[in-house]
N, C-alpha and C positions, 0 to 999 in steps of 0.2 A: 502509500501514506499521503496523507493531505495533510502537508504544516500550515495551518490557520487557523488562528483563535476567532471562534465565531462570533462570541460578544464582543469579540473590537472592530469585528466585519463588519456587524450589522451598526455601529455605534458610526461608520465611515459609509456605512447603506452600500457597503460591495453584494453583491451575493456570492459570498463563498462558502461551504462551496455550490460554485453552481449546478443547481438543479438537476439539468439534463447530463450534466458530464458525470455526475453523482451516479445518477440512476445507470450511466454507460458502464460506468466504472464499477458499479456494480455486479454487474451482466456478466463485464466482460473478466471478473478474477472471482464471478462465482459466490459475491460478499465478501472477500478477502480483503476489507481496505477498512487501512484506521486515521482516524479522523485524530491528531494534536490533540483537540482539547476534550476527546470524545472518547479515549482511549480504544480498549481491543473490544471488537465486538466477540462477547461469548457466546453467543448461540448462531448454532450453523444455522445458514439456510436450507434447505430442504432440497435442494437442488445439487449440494455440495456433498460428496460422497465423506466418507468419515474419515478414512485414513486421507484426505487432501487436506480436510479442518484441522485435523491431528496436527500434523506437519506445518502448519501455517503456527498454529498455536504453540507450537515447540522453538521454531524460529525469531519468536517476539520474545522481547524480554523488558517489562516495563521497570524504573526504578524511579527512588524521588528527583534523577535529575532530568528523567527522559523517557522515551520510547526509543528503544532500538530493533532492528530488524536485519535478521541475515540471513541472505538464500544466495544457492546458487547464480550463477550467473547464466543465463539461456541465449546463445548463440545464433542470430536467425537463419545463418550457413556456416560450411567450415569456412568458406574464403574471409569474412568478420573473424573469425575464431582467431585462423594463423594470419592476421593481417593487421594487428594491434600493436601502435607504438610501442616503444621501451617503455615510455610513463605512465603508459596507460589511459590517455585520453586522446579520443579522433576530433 
């Protein structure tokens, strides 16, 4: 998710989001990334097998106060996994 409203972006001349990180981010969840003020994108990309769309589109739930998003949590080994404070933040 990219929390930035792009007409305030562009009204302070940031480029958010930016271009090539866009396009990265793109690449790299397959089109799975939603944009704040741009909501959920509904059409897969072509590249993006149906049951991963599925599951992405099931995990979003947008309402009038927001966009929320909940998925699993992915581990980059077990040693991260069982090695996580009581609070929950490293």
């Amino acid at each position: 998710m990219i929390p930035v409203e792009q007409k305030k972006a562009k009204q302070l001349e940031w480029e958010m989001p930016f271009g090539p990180l866009l396009k990265r981010l793109m690449e790299k969840t397959r089109g799975r990334v939603i944009l704040a003020d741009g909501g959920v994108p509904q059409i897969s990309p072509a590249e993006t097998p149906k049951l991963l769309w599925d599951e992405f589109l099931g995990r979003v739930k947008v309402s009038s106060s927001g966009i929320c998003f909940t998925g699993p949590c992915h581990w980059r080994s077990d040693h991260d996994r069982d090695h996580i404070p009581a609070h929950g933040v490293r």
